[in-house]
Each structure stands twice: as C-alpha cells, then as structure tokens.
C-alpha positions as CSV (number, residue, x, y, z in Angstrom):
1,X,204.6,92.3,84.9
2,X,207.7,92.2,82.7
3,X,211.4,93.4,85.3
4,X,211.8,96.2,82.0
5,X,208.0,97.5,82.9
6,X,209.1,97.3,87.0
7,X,212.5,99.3,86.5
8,X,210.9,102.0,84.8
9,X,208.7,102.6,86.9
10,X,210.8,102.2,90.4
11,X,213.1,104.6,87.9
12,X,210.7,107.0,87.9
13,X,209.3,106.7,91.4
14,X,213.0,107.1,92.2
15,X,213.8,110.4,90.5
16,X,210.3,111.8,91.6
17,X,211.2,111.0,95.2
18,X,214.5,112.4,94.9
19,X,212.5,115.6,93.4
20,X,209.8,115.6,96.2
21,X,212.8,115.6,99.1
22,X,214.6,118.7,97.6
23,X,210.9,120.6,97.0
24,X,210.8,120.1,100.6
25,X,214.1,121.5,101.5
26,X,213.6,124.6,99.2
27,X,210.3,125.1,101.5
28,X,212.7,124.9,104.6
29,X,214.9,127.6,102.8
30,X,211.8,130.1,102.3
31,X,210.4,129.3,105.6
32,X,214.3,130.7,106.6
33,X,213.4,133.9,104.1
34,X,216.7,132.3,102.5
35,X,215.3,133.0,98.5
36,X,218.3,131.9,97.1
37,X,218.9,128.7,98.0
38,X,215.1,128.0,97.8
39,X,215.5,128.5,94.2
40,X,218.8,126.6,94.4
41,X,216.8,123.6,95.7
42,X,213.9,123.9,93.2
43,X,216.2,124.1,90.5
44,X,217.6,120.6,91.4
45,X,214.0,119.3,91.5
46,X,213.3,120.5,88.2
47,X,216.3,117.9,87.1
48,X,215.1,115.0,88.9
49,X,211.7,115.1,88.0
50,X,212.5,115.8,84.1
51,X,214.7,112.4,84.9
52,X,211.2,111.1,86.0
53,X,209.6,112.2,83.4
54,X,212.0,110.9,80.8
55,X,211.0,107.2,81.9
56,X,207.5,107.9,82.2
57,X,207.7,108.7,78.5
58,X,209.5,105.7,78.1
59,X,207.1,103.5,79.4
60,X,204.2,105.3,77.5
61,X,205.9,104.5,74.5
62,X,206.5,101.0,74.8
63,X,203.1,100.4,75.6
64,X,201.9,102.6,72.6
65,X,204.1,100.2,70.6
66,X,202.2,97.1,72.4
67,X,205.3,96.1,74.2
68,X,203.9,96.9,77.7
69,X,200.1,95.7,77.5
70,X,199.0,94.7,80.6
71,X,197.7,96.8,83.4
72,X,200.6,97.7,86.4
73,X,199.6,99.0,89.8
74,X,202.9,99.9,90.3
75,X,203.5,102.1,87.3
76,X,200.1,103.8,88.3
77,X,201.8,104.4,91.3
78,X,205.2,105.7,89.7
79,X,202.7,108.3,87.2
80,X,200.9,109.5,89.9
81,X,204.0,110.2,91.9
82,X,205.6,111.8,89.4
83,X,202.5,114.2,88.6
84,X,202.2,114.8,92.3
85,X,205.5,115.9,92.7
86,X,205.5,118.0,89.4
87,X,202.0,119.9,91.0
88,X,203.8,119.9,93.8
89,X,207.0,121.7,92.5
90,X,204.9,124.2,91.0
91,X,203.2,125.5,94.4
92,X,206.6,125.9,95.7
93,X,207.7,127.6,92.8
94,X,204.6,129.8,93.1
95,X,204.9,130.4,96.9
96,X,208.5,131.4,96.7
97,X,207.6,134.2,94.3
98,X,204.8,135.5,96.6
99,X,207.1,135.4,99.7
100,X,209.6,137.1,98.1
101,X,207.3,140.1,96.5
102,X,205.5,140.0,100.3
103,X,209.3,140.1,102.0
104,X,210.0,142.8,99.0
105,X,206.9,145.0,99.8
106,X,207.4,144.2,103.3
107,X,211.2,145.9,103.3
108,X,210.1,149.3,101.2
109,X,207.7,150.0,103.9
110,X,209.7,149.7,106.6
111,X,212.4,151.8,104.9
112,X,209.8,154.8,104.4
C-alpha cells in the first residue's frame, strides 16, 4: 500500500472519528432536553465529516485515475467509518427533531 493511499485514509478515519465523538455529545445534550447545543454539536459534526468526505473523494479519484489500484483493508475501513458515521449523524439529526416536537407538544398540554 502506497504512505499517500494510508494518509488518506487515517485522514479520513480521523475526521470521521472526530465527527462520531461530537454526534455523541449532541445526544448527551438531547438526553439533557438542552436543543440548542445538540444542534450546536451536530453542526460541528457536519464539518468534520464533510472533512472526511473530502479525502474519501480524494482517494476515489486517484484510483479512478489508476493511481491507487490495489485493494486496501484499511481504506475499506476509513469508507465504512465514514458512511457509518454520516448514517449515524442523520439519526441524531432526526431524533433531535422528534424530541423537540414531543418536548413542544409535551409543554402546550401542560399549559392548557
């Protein structure tokens, strides 16, 4: 495996850890009812795993363009990390907007 195939993909196994580790404090927020910062923390993943994604599409282009032709375990790896993460980001992203239209729902009845 060449190092410029094994940086990219510890590049993007890097951002998409960084992104996994904030998706998991935005939960801790909404488990606090704490919407904001939730969002706050999502909002950062979004950055780190479009990082990701930037040297995924790296790598998929230097292979395209033969560079890159042999088979890596460890890029494996790095894309399915990455497209864990992003599935991941979007549950979160979904499960904040239910909380908060349950807490929403929740509030109006209690004001009646």
């Amino acid at each position: 495996m060449s190092e410029k195939l094994a940086m990219g993909a510890m590049k993007i196994i890097l951002h998409a850890g960084d992104a996994r580790i904030k998706v998991n404090e935005a939960l801790n927020e909404l488990e606090k009812f704490d919407f904001e910062n939730a969002k706050k923390y999502l909002e950062m993943a979004r950055e780190d795993i479009t990082e990701a994604h930037k040297y995924q599409t790296v790598e998929l282009q230097r292979e395209s363009n033969g560079e890159n032709p042999e088979f890596s375990i460890l890029l494996t790896h790095a894309q399915d990390t990455c497209m864990t993460v992003l599935c991941e980001m979007n549950m979160a992203e979904r499960l904040i907007s239910l909380t908060e239209a349950l807490d929403e729902r929740i509030k109006n009845l209690e004001n009646k």
